[in-house]
N, C-alpha and C positions, 0 to 999 in steps of 0.2 A: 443376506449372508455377509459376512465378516472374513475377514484377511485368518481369524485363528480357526474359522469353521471348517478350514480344510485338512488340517491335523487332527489324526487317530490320537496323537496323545495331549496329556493335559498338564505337564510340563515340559515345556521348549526353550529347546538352547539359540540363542541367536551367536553367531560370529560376530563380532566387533571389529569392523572394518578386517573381516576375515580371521586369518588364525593369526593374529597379531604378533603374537609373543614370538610366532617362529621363523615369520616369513616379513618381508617391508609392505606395511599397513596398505590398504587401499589396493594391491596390485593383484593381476591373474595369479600370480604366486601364491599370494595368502588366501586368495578365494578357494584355487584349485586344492591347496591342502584342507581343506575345511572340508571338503565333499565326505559326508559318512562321519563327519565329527557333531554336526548341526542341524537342526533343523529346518534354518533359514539365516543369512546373511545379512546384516547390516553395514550401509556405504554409505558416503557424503558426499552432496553433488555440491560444486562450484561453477559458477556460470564465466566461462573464457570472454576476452577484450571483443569473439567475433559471436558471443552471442550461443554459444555451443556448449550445457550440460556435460562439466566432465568429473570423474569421482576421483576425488583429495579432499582432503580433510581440511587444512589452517586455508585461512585466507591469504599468506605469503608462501613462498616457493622456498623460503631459506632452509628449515627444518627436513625436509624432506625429498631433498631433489640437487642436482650441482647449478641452480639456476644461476649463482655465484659466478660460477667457472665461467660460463659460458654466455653471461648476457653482454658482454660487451662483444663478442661477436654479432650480436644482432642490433647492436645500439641503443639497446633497454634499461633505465638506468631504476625503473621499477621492481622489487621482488611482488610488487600484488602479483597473483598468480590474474585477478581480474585484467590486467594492462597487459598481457602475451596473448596475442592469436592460438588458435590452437593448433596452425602450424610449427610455430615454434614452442608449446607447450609436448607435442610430441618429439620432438629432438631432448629432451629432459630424462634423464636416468633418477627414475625414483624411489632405483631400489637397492645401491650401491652402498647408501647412506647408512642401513641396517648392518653389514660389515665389521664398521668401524663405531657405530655407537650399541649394538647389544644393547638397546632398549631394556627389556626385559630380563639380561644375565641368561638365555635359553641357550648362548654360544661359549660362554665360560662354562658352564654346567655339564655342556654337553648332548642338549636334550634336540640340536639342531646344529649341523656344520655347518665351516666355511665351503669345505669341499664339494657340500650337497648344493649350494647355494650361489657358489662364483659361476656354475654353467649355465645358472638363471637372468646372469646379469648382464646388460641393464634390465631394468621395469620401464614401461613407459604409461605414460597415464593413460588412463581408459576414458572415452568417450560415455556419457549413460549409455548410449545407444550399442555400444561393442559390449557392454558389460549387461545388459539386459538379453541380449542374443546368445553370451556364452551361459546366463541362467536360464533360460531358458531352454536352451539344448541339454541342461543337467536336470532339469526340473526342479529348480533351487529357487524356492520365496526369494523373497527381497525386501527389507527394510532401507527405504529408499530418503534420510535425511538432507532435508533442503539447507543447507549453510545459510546463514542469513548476511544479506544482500544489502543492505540499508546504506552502506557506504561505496555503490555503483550504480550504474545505469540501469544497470538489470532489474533494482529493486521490484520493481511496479508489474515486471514479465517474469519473475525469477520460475513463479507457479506454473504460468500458462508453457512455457519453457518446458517445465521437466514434463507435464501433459503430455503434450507432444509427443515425447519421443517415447513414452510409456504407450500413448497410443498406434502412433506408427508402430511400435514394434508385436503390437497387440498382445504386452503384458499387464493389462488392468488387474487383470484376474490374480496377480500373484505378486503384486507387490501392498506395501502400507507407506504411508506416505508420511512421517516424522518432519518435526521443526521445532526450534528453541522461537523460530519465529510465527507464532499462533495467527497475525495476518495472514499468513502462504496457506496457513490450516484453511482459514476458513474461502478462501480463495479457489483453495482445491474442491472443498465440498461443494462448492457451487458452481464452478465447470465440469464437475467427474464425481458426483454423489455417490455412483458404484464403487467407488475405491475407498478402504477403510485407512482414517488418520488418528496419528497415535500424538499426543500432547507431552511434551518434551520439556522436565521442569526440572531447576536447580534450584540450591536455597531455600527455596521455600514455595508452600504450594499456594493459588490463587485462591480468595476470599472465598466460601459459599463452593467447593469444586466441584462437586456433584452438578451444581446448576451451571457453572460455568462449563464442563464436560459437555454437556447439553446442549450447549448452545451452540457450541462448536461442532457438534455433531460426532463428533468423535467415538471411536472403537474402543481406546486403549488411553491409559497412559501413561507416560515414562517417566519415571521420577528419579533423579539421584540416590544412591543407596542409601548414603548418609540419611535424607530426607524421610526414607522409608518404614514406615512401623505395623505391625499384625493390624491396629486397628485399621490404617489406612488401607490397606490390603482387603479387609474383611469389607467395609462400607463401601469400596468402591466395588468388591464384586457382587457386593448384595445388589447394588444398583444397575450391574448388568454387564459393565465395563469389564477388559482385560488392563492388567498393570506388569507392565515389565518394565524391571529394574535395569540401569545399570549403575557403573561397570563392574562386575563381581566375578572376582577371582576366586575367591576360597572356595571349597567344595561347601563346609559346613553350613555356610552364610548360603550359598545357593539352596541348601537341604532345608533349611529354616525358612527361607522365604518361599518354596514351594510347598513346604507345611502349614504357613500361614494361608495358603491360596492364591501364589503369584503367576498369571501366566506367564510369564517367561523372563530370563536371564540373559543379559549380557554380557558376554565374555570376551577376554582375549588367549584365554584356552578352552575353548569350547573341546567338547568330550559328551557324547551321549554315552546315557546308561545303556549295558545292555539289550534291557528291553524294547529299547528306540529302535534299536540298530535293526532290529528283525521288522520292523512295519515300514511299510514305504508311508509316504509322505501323499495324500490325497488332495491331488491337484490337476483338474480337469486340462487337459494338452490344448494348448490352442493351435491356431492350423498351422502347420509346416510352410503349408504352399505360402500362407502370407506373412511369417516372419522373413523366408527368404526374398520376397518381393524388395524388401527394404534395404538387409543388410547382410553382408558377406565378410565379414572382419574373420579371417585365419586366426583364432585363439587354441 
């Protein structure tokens, strides 16, 4: 069984690092509005200075957080988000920034307020471990992107890391496991073969990719849109694989690539059709009693 065999349907919207467009990326904010817009979420783990899976996207703090403001309060003259504890990774507001830079234009437009939005504020970063407890209490998949590591300590643990806390919280069963970096792939499949991993490619695709898919063991895999064409679509699903694209905004471009045979789209306005909305999402519960053995995070 496979991370898409548990969807009644056969085209799925993923969240991109939530509802992107409306809410600051990566936070309970943007997760929580996605509920009943998607079919499953996608986050970016980065590994903290103490060793601690936490979901943010860049490898520096400047972009999206006042790390700025406030690092010389703690004597940090680093913005790598990798050199902050994750004690002081949680005193970080990383969702104020959205505000004043309207990303997306969804606040000039009008399609989201300030006034909805300043009672949300601050964001503070999520733990994997607080953000896998509040999907799980939703029953909400998870595409769970490994950030790559190669310029930290962590490199060589990044996998065994995010393991861990997928295991502790006993969500094998409902997450996929993504990376731009195909070592952590094949890493994963070899400590946690139950878990389906999706192959994460920009520019251009790897020599022979059917066979290379293969080897890796892999479910899915993820191509840039640019990258993306009906025939690639078609030969990889003939071979058995799911291929979800990102990141795809337009509806049409989403309607054309689910024509051709794509399982799934990523968005930063995720929107099911209709017909999504009426079927729930088939995903066996795992036990209560042992998610709360672990964690207790108030979200």
């Amino acid at each position: 069984m496979t991370f898409f065999d548990r969807f009644s349907d056969v085209h799925l919207i993923g969240a991109h690092r939530g509802f992107r467009a409306c809410r600051p990326e990566n936070t309970i904010s943007a997760f929580t509005a996605s509920l009943g817009r998607c079919h499953f979420i996608e986050i970016d783990v980065q590994i903290s200075r103490d060793g601690i899976p936490v979901v943010f996207h860049d490898s520096t703090l400047k972009r999206t957080s006042n790390a700025a403001l406030i690092a010389d309060r703690f004597g940090i003259k680093s913005m790598r988000l990798s050199t902050w504890d994750l004690s002081r990774l949680k005193e970080l507001d990383i969702g104020s920034w959205f505000l004043a830079a309207d990303p997306f234009g969804t606040l000039a437009a009008g399609t989201t307020s300030v006034a909805d939005l300043e009672p949300q504020m601050p964001q503070r970063i999520l733990t994997l471990a607080e953000l896998l407890e509040w999907a799980m209490r939703h029953m909400l998949p998870v595409n769970i992107e490994i950030k790559d590591q190669r310029h930290t300590r962590f490199d060589q643990h990044a996998a065994s890391l995010v393991l861990d806390v997928i295991h502790r919280a006993g969500a094998a069963s409902m997450v996929l496991i993504s990376s731009f970096n195909h070592d952590y792939l094949l890493q994963c499949k070899a400590m946690a073969p139950q878990i389906s991993i999706g192959v994460l490619q920009n520019e251009q695709h790897p020599p022979e990719l059917v066979q290379y898919l293969l080897a890796l063991g892999a479910a899915a895999y993820h191509p840039a849109d640019a990258i993306t064409t009906r025939e690639l679509i078609r030969t990889l699903r003939a071979a058995g694989f799911g291929i979800n694209v990102y990141t795809v905004n337009d509806k049409k471009r989403q309607r054309d690539l689910f024509n051709f045979g794509a399982t799934a789209v990523f968005t930063d306005f995720p929107e099911l059709p209709a017909s999504a909305r009426r079927r729930p999402i088939q995903i066996p519960p795992p036990s209560l009693k042992r998610r709360r053995r672990f964690f207790h995070f108030p979200l």
